[in-house]
N, C-alpha and C positions, 0 to 999 in steps of 0.2 A: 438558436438553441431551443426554442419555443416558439408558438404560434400564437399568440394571442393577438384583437383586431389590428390592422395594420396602422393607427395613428399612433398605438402605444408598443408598437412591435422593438423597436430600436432602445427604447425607455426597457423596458421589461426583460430584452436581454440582457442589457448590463445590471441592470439589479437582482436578477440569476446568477449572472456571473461572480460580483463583488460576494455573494452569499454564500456560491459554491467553492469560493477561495476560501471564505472563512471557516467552512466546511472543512476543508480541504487541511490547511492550516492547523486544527485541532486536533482530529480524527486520524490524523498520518502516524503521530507517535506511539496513540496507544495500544493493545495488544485486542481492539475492535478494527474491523475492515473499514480503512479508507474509504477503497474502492467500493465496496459495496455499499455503505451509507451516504456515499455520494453517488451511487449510480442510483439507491431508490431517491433520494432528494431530487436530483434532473428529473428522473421518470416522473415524481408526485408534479414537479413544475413543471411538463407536458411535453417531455422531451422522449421521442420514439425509444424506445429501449436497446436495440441495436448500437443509437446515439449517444445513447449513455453511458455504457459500455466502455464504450472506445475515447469519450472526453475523460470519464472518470478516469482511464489510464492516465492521458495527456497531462491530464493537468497534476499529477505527481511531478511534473519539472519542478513546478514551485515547492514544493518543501525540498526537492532535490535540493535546491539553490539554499537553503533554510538549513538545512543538516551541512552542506558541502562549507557555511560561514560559522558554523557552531561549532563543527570539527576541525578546523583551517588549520589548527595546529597540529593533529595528529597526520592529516593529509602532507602539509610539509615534511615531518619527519618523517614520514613514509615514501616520499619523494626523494627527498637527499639520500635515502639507505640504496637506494635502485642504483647507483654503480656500482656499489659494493655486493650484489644481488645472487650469491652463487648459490644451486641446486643442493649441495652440501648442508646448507643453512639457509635453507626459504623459509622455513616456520621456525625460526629462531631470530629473536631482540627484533628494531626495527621492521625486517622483512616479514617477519611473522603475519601481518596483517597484509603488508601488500600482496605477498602469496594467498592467504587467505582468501580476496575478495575477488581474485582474478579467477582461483578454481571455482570459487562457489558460483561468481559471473557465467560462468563456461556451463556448471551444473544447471544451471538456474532456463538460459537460452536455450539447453536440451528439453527440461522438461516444461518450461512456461511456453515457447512459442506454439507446439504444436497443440496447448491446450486453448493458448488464445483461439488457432484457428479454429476450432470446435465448439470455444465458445462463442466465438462469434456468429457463427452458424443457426448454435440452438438459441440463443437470444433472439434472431431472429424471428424464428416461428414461434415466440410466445407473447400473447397481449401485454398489456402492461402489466394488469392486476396479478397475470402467474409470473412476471418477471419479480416483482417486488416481492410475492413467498417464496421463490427460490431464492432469492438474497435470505430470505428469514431462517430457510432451513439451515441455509450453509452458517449465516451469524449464529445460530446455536450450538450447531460443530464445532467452532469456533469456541464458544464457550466451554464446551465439555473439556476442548482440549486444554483450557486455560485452570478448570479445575483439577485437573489431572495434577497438572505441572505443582499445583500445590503440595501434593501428597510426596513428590521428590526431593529426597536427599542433597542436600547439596554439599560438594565439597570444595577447595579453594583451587578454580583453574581458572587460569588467567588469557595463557597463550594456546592459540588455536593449533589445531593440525589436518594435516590434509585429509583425513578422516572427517574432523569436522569440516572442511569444507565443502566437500563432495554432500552429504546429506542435509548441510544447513544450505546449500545451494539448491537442492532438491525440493526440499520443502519450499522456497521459496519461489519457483517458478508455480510450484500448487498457487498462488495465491493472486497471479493471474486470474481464477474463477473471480466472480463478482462476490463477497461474504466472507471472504476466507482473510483472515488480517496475515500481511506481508508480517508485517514488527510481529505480531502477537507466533506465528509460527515457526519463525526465526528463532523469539526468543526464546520460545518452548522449546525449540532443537535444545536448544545452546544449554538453557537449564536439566534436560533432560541429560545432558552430555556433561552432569556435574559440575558446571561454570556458576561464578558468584554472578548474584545480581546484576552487579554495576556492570561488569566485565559483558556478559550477554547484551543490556542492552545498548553499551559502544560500540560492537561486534555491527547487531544488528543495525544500529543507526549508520555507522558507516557503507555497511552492504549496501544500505538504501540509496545510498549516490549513485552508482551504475547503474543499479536495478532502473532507478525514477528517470534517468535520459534513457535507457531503452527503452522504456515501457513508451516515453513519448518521441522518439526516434522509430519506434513500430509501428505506433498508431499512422505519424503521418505518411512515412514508405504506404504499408496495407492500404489507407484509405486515400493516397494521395493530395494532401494537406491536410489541414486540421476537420475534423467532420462534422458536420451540423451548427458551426459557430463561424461566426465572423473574427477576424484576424483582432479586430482590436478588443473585442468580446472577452476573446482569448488573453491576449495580454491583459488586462484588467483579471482576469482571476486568476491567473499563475505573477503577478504581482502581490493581489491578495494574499495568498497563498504563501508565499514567500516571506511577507512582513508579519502576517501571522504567528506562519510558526517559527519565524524567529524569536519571537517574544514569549511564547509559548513554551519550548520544547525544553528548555531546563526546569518549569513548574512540573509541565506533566510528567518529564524522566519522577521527579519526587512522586509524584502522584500515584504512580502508577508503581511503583515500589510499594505502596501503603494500603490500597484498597483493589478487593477481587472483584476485576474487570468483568469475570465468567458472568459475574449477574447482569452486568452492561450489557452482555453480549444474549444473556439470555430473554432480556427486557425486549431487547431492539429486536430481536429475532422472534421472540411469541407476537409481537406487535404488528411485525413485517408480514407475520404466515395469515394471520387475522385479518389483516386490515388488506394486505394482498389477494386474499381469498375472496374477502365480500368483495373485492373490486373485480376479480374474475365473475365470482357468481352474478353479479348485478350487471354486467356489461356481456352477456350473455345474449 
């Protein structure tokens, strides 16, 4: 995952690792990019940005694992209703949400994959220092769009439609870039789309379960195995990750109902363009 000298090389990866789970773990629920505050965390811990990239996705299996035991009960109900599953009534009572997540899924692989490949490309060709203000610009985008979402009316919708799924799948393949929060764009759809509170963010936390084994079902297809970490590296931070934000993810749901994240997003992101910048200019 990093380089540092080689007697503390093995030592120092797992202590990246256990950090980046924890990371990982807190940063997954709220309506700030995962992905992007763990992809500059790797990079600031010496990790090629390429590499970052592509773990930051991976290791989304862990909260996958984390939301897929916090929702276990609507996952059931939404499993028993699949014989009874007719096109008549997809977005209606229990099916409503299985249909939901499989068109948004389908919307999502349209538009996230081919911007992975793109972004994988242009992370590429930038140092470290311009990889980490381009997370800053995008976590400010990110912010505007969270202050927006305030200024919207909301009315009482509960159950999804294939309308909404088609664009809250949309949106969420965006979120593939490094900075762009998965939850936080979701649930912007979802409130923009006149949906109460609670209702947007179990929407959005349930999307998260497919999304989070694709995102690391691509990484290892594209990169052929996990990239730049050691297998048990790995396991030790999608463990992390896992126990985290189990423990986690019913405070922050409350959390994150009560205070505007937008300044979160615009903290981390004036911080990231700054401190990103002088790391470009000085390594120059």
């Amino acid at each position: 995952m990093v380089a540092p000298p080689v007697s503390t090389s093995a030592n120092w990866e797992f202590i990246v690792a256990v950090l980046a789970g924890i990371v990982q773990g807190i940063v997954e629920w709220l309506p700030v990019s995962s992905q992007g505050n763990l992809s500059l965390f790797l990079t600031l811990a010496g990790t090629d940005p390429e590499h970052a990239l592509q773990l930051a996705l991976f290791l989304q299996v862990g909260t996958t694992l984390s939301s897929a035991l916090y929702y276990r009960d609507d996952i059931r109900e939404s499993f028993a209703a699949v014989p009874e599953w007719r096109p008549s009534t997809a977005f209606t009572g229990a099916n409503a949400v299985t249909t939901f997540v499989v068109v948004a899924c389908i919307a999502t692989g349209l538009v996230g994959i081919p911007l992975y490949v793109l972004a994988a490309d242009f992370v590429s060709e930038l140092s470290g220092g311009l990889f980490i203000a381009a997370i800053g610009a995008l976590l400010v985008a990110t912010g505007v769009l969270q202050l927006v979402t305030e200024s919207v009316a909301l009315e009482d919708r509960d159950e999804p439609t294939l309308r909404d799924a088609v664009i809250v799948g949309a949106f969420q393949g965006l979120s593939i870039l490094p900075g762009i929060s998965r939850s936080g764009v979701t649930t912007s759809a979802l409130l923009f789309r006149s949906y109460r509170v609670p209702s947007a963010f179990r929407l959005s936390f349930l999307l998260s379960i497919p999304a989070g084994l694709g995102a690391g079902v691509l990484t290892v297809v594209t990169e052929g195995g996990i990239p730049g970490v050691s297998l048990s590296a790995a396991t030790v931070a999608i463990v992390t990750s896992t126990v985290v934000g189990y423990l986690t993810i019913g405070l922050l749901m409350r959390v994150v109902e009560r205070i505007p994240f937008w300044i979160v997003c615009f903290s981390l992101g004036g911080l990231a363009i700054i401190g990103g910048g002088g790391v470009a200019v000085f390594t120059v």
